[in-house]
C-alpha positions, -999 to 999 in steps of 0.1 A, spaced: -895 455 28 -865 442 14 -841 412 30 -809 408 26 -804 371 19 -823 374 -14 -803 344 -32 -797 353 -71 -800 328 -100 -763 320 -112 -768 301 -145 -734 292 -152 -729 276 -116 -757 248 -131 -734 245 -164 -700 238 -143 -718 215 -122 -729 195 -145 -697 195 -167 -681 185 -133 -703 158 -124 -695 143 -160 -657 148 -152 -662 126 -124 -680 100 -140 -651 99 -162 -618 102 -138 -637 74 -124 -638 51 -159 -604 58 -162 -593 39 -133 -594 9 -142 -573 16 -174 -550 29 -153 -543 6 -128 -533 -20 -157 -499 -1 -155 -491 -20 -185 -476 9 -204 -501 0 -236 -522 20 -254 -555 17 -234 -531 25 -203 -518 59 -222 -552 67 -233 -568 61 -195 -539 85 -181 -548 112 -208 -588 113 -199 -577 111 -166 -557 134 -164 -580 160 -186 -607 156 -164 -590 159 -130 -601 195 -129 -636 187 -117 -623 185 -79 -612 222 -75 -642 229 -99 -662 216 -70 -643 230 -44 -645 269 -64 -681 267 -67 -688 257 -31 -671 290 -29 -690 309 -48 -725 301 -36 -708 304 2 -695 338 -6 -700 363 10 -710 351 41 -737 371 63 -736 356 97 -709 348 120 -683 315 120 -703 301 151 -736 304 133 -728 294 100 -706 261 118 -739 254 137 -766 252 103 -741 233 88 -723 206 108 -755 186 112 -758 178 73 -721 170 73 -718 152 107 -749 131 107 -738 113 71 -701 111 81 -708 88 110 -735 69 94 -714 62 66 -684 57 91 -701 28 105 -722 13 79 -695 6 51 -672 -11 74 -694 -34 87 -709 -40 52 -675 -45 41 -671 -72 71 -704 -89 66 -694 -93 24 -660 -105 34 -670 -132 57 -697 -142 29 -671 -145 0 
């Protein structure tokens, strides 16, 4: 017997991911350089890192791609097994950061 959603090992996929996770942490860093807008040197060198590592967004975005592709079932079904992972955060988060954001602000 053989099935067809036999999943193959992709290697490099593990490589990008965790070259883009570090890009992230680093677009991140770079922020607050940037936001000095001071035009010195730490401001130059924030807009450089951040602009090397901006990549890591599409990088994201390709492999999501990849690891979707090619697709065995139809739109309704593959909508279906995945809008509860996305849905059930979205509105959690949707709620709970405001009103954590509230709560701080009327602490502070």
């Amino acid at each position: 017997m053989t099935s067809k959603n036999i999943k193959t090992y992709l290697p490099w996929i593990d490589f990008l991911r965790i070259l883009a996770c570090f890009m992230v942490l680093i677009s991140h860093s770079c922020d607050a350089f940037v936001g000095t807008f001071d035009n010195s040197s730490t401001f130059h060198q924030g807009v450089f890192w951040g602009s090397i590592v901006r990549a890591c967004v599409p990088l994201f975005a390709m492999m999501s791609g990849i690891l979707l592709f090619p697709v065995q079932t139809d739109v309704a079904t593959f909508y279906k097994k995945r809008i509860g992972r996305i849905l059930v955060p979205l509105l959690f988060w949707s709620i709970v950061l405001p009103l954590t954001f509230f709560y701080l602000s009327e602490l502070y």
